[in-house]
C-alpha positions as CSV (number, residue, x, y, z in Angstrom):
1,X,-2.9,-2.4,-14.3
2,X,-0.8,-4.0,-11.7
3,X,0.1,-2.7,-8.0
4,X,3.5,-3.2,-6.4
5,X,3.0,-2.9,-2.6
6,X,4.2,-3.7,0.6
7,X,1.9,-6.3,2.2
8,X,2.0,-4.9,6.3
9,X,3.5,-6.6,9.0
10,X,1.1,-8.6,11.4
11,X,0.4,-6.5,13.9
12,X,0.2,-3.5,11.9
13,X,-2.4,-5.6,9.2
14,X,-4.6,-6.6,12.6
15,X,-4.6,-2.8,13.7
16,X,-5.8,-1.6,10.3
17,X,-8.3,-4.7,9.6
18,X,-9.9,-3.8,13.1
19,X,-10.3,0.0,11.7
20,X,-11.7,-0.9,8.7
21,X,-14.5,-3.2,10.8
22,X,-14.9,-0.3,13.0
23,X,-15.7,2.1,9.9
24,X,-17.9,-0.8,8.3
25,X,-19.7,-1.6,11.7
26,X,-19.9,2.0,12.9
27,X,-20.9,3.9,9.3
28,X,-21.1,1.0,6.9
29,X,-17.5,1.7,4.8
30,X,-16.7,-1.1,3.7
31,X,-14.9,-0.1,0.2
32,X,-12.0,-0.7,1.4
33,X,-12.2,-4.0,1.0
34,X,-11.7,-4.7,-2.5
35,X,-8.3,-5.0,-1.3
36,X,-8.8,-7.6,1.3
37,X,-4.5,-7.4,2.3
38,X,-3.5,-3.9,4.1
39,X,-1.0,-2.6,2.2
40,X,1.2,-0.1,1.0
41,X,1.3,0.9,-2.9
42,X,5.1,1.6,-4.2
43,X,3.3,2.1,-8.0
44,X,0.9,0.9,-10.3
45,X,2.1,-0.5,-14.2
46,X,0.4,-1.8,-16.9
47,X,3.1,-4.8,-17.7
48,X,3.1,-6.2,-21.1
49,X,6.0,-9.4,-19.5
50,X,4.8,-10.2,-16.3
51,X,7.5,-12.7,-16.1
52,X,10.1,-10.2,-16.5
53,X,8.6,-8.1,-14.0
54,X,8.8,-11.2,-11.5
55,X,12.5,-11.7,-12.1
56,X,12.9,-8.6,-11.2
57,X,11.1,-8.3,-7.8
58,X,12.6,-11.5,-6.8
59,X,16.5,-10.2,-8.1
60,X,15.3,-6.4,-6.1
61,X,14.4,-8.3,-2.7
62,X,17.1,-10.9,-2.6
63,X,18.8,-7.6,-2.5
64,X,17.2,-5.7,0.0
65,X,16.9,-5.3,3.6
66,X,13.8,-5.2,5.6
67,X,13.4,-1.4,6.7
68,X,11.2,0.6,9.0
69,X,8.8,3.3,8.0
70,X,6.6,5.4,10.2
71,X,3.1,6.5,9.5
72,X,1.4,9.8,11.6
73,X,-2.1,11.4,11.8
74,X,-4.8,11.0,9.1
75,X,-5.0,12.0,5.8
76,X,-8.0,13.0,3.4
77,X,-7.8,12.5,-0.7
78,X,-10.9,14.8,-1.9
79,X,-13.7,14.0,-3.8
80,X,-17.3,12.8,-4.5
81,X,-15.9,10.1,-2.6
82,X,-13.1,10.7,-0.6
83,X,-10.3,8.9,0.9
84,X,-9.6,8.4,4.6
85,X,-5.9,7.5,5.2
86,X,-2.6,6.9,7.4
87,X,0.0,8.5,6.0
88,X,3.7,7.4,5.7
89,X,6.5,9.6,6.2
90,X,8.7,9.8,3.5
91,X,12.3,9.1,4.5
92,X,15.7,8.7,2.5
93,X,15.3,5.0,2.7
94,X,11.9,4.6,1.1
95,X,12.4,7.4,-1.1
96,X,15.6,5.4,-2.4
97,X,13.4,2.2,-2.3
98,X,10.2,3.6,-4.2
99,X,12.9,5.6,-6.6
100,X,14.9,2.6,-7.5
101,X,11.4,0.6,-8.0
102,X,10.0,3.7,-9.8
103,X,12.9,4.0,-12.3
104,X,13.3,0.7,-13.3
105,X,9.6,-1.0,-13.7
106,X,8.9,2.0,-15.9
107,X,11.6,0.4,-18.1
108,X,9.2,-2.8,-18.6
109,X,5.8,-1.0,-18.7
110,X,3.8,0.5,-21.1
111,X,1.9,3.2,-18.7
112,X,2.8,3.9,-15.2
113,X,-0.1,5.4,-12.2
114,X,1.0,9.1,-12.5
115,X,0.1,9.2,-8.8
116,X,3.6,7.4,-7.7
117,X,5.8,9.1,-9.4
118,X,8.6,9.9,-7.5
119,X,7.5,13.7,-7.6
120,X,3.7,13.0,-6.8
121,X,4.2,10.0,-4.5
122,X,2.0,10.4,-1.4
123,X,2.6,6.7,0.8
124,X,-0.6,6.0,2.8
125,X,-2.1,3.2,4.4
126,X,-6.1,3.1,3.4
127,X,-8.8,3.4,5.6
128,X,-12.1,4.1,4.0
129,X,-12.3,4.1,0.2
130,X,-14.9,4.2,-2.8
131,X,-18.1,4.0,-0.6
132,X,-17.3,8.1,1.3
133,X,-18.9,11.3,0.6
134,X,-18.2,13.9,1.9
135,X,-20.7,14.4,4.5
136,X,-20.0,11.1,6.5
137,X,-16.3,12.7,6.8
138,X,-17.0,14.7,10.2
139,X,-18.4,12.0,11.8
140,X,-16.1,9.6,10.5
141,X,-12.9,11.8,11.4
142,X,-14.4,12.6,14.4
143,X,-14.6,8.9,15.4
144,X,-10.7,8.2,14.3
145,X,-9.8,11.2,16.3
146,X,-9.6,8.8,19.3
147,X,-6.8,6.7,17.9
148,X,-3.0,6.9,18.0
149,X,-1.4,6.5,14.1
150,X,2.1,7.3,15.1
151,X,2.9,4.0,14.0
152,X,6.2,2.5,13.2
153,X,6.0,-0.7,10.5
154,X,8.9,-3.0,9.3
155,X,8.8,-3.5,5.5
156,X,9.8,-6.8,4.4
157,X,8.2,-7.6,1.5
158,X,7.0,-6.6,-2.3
159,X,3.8,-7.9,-3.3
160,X,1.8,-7.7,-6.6
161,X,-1.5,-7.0,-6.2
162,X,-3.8,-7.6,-9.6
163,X,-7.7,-7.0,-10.1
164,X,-9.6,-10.5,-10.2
165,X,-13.4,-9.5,-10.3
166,X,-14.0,-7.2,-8.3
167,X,-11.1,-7.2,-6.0
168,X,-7.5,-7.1,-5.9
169,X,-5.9,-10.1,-5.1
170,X,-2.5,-11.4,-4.2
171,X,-0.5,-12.6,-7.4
172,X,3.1,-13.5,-5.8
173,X,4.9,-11.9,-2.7
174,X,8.7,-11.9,-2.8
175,X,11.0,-11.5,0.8
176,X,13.2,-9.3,1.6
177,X,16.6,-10.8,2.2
178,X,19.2,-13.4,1.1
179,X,17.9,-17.4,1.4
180,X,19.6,-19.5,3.6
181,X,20.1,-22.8,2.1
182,X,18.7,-25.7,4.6
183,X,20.5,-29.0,4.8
């Protein structure tokens, strides 16, 4: 399986980088990391023509315009190990944009992640992941309480993320945005 995301702008992938090396210095998280890019997942696919896929994220971004999202407060996905995230508002412009992305990739895949479908779609950025249980959570939340997460991120990009190893890795990032030919 494949993820689609939205690699973060600079600023936004320093803030997040230096939370996750807070969480791995402070309690030892450092799960996270088998994603070594902050990010935001539009959907996972299992893609039987990768190269179709690629001519399609190129075709969708030469299309589209860079466009802001905000993110507020933190977020907990339950579990034996749980979650510990930023989420992202969902507004009309990235529920177009994940709808569009949804619909048509599910056109070229054999199995999409259930977990972004349009319906079930909850954007986050991750902050901890894999290595939490659930009595490190106080503490943990308790230390991120003295942060601001009313954040406000430019999207510019799609990205596909695929698992090499143990981590997931960049495979090709396309730009937002028509090319400007250079003479």
């Amino acid at each position: 399986m494949i993820a689609i995301t939205s690699l973060l702008d600079k600023q936004t992938s320093e803030r997040v980088s230096e939370l996750t090396q807070l969480l791995e210095d402070k309690f030892g998280l450092n799960g996270v990391k088998i994603t070594p890019y902050p990010h935001l997942t539009l959907l996972t696919a299992e893609i039987p023509d990768m190269e179709e896929l690629k001519q399609y994220l190129e075709l969708t971004c030469y299309e589209a315009q860079n466009f802001k999202i905000r993110t507020t407060g933190l977020g907990i996905f339950p579990g034996e190990h749980p979650v510990i995230y930023i989420p992202v508002l969902r507004t009309p412009p990235l529920n177009q944009f994940h709808g569009r992305l949804h619909s048509d990739v599910s056109e070229m895949s054999t199995e999409m992640g259930v977990y972004y479908n349009t319906n079930l779609w909850l954007p986050h950025i991750t902050l901890a992941l894999g290595d939490t249980t659930p009595p490190i959570l106080g503490p943990v939340l308790s230390f991120l309480c003295q942060f601001n997460f009313n954040w406000e991120i430019t999207l510019d990009n799609l990205t596909i993320l695929q698992k090499c190893g143990e981590y997931y890795l960049k495979d090709e990032e396309f730009r937002f945005g028509r090319r400007e030919l250079i003479y």
